[in-house]
N, C-alpha and C positions, 0 to 999 in steps of 0.2 A: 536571311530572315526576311520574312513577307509580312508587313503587319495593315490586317482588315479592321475595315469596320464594322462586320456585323458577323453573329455568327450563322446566319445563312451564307453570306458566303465564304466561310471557313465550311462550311460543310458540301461547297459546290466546288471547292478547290483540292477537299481530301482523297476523291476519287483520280484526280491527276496523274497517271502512269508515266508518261512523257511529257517532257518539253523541248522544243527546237528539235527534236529526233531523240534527245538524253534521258535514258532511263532517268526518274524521279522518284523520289520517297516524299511525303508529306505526310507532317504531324505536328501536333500543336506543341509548341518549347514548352513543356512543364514550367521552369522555373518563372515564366512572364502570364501564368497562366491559371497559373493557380497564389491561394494566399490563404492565409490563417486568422484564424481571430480566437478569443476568448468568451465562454458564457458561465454564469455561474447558478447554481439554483439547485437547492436541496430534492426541490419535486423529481430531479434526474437521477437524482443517487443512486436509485434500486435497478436502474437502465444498463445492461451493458456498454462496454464501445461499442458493440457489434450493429447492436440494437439502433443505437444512433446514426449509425453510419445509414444504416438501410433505413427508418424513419424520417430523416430532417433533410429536406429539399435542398441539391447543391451541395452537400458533405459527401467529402472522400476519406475520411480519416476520422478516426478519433481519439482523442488521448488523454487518461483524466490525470489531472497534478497529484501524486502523492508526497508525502511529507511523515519521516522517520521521526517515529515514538518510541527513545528507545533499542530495542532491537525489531519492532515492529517496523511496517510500512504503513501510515491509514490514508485510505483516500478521503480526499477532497472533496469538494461539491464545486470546483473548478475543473472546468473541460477544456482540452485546445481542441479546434478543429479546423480542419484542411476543406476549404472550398476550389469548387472547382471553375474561378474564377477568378480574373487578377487583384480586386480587392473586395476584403470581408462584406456581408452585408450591414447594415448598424442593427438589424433584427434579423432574428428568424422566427420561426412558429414551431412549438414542438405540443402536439395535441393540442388541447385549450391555454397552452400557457404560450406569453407573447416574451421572447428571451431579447435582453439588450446584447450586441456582438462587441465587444473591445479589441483594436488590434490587436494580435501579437506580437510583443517585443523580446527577442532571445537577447541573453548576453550579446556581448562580445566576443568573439572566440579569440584565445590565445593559446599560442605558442607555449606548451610548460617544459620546449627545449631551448627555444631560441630567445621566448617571453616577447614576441615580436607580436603584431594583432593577425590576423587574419588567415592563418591557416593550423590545423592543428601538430602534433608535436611527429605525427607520423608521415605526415609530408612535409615537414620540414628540410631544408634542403642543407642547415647549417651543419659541420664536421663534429660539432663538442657541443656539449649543451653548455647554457651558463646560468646563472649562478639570481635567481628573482630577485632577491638584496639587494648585492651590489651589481649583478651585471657581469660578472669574470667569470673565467670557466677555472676549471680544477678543483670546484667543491660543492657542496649542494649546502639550501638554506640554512640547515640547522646546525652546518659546520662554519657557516659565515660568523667573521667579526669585523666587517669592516662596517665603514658608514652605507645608509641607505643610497642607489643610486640606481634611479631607473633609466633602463637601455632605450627606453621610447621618447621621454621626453628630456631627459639631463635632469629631471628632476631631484629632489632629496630624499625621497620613501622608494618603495620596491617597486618593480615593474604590476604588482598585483594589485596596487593600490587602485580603491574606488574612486579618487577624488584624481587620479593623475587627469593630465589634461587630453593625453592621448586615449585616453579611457574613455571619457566624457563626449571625444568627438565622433570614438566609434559607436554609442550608446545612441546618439545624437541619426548619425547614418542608418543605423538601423531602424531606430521609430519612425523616420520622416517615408522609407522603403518600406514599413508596413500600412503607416498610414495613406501613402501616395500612390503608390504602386513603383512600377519600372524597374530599372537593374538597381545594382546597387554602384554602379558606376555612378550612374544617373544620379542617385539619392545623395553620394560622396562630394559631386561636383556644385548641386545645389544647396547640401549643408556647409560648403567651404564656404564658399560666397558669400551665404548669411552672416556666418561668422567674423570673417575679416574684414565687415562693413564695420563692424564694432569694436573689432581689435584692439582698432588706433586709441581708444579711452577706456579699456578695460583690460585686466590678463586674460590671456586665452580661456582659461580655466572658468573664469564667471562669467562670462562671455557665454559660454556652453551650459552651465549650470544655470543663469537664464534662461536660455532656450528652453531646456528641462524641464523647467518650472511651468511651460507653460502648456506642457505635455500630460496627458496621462500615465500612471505609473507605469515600469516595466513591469512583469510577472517575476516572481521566486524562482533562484536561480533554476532550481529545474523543471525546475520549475522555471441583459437578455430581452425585449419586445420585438415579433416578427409580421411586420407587412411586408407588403413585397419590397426590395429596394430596389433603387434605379438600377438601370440595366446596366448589366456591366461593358465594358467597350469592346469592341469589337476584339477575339483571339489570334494571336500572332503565331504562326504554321512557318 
């Protein structure tokens, strides 16, 4: 991985056929390259995604929040959209209206075989699934009677719980990797740090729940002003 400074020269590097005599491919890493944010604004309602994508300067994507009424679906007046830059603008411009950008923050992803954080249940590499309650394998939630016991932290509630502390730090990881940019290695290695500065006089768990506090909310599980914003850094090919 090559990472530039500016995007002239990611675009004097993508014509690169060879290097030292080695056939080469160049192309920008999606994932360090692009990023997401949030707008919200009734004026957009009557706008397709389509519509947006090809309007608003910088969107690759679009995807508006719905929320089940019901047996219904309605939408929102809350939009994700996909920039094609490593972090959001804090505005965009959509016709005469100036939109505020808020990061996106996804859940956490979990395991609902393993109940472990970070990958989902179809790559899971575990033999048995267990058990979000207690944590054992050979029965599912609604057959459990044992005590609460979460497989991530030793905790006393389920692996599913909002307040585990394992929860809170992958929650944590994730806001600081949309507001900052970088991998998510990067975002994990720099939220630990914060954290265990404070450890030694607080539990883990408020320790993180501080932090949070000091954050903007996350979006609904499945869940605007635009001048230009600074330029974004240079694209990594």
């Amino acid at each position: 991985m090559v990472e530039l400074k500016s995007n002239d020269q990611a675009k004097k590097l993508g014509p690169i056929a060879t290097f030292l005599d080695i056939p080469v491919t160049v192309s920008p890493l999606k994932s360090l390259n692009s990023s997401k944010g949030v707008i919200r604004s009734r004026d957009l309602r009557c706008c397709s995604e389509e519509e947006m994508v090809e309007e608003l300067s910088g969107v690759t994507h679009a995807r508006r929040i719905k929320v089940r009424r019901g047996e219904d679906k309605i939408q929102t007046d809350t939009v994700v959209l996909t920039f094609d830059s490593p972090k959001p603008p804090s505005r965009i411009r959509a016709g005469y209206l100036t939109l505020d950008v808020r990061p996106y923050v996804p859940l956490p992803m979990r395991c609902y075989k393993c109940q472990r954080y970070g990958h989902g249940k179809d790559r899971c590499k575990k033999p048995a699934a267990v058990c979000v309650r207690c944590g054992k394998g050979g029965h599912v939630e609604r057959d459990c009677s044992s005590d609460p016991h979460c497989v991530n932290c030793r905790g006393d509630h389920a692996a599913s719980s909002k307040t585990c502390p394992k929860f809170l730090e992958e929650q944590a990881i994730l806001r600081y990797k949309a507001e900052n940019g970088g991998t998510f290695q990067q975002a994990r290695k720099a939220v630990v740090v914060e954290l265990h500065k404070t450890i030694s006089t607080r539990t883990f768990a408020s320790a993180v729940k501080s932090q949070l506090r000091t954050k903007p909310a996350a979006l609904p599980k499945d869940g605007g002003r635009s001048a230009p914003s600074a330029p974004a850094k240079g694209k990594k090919a």
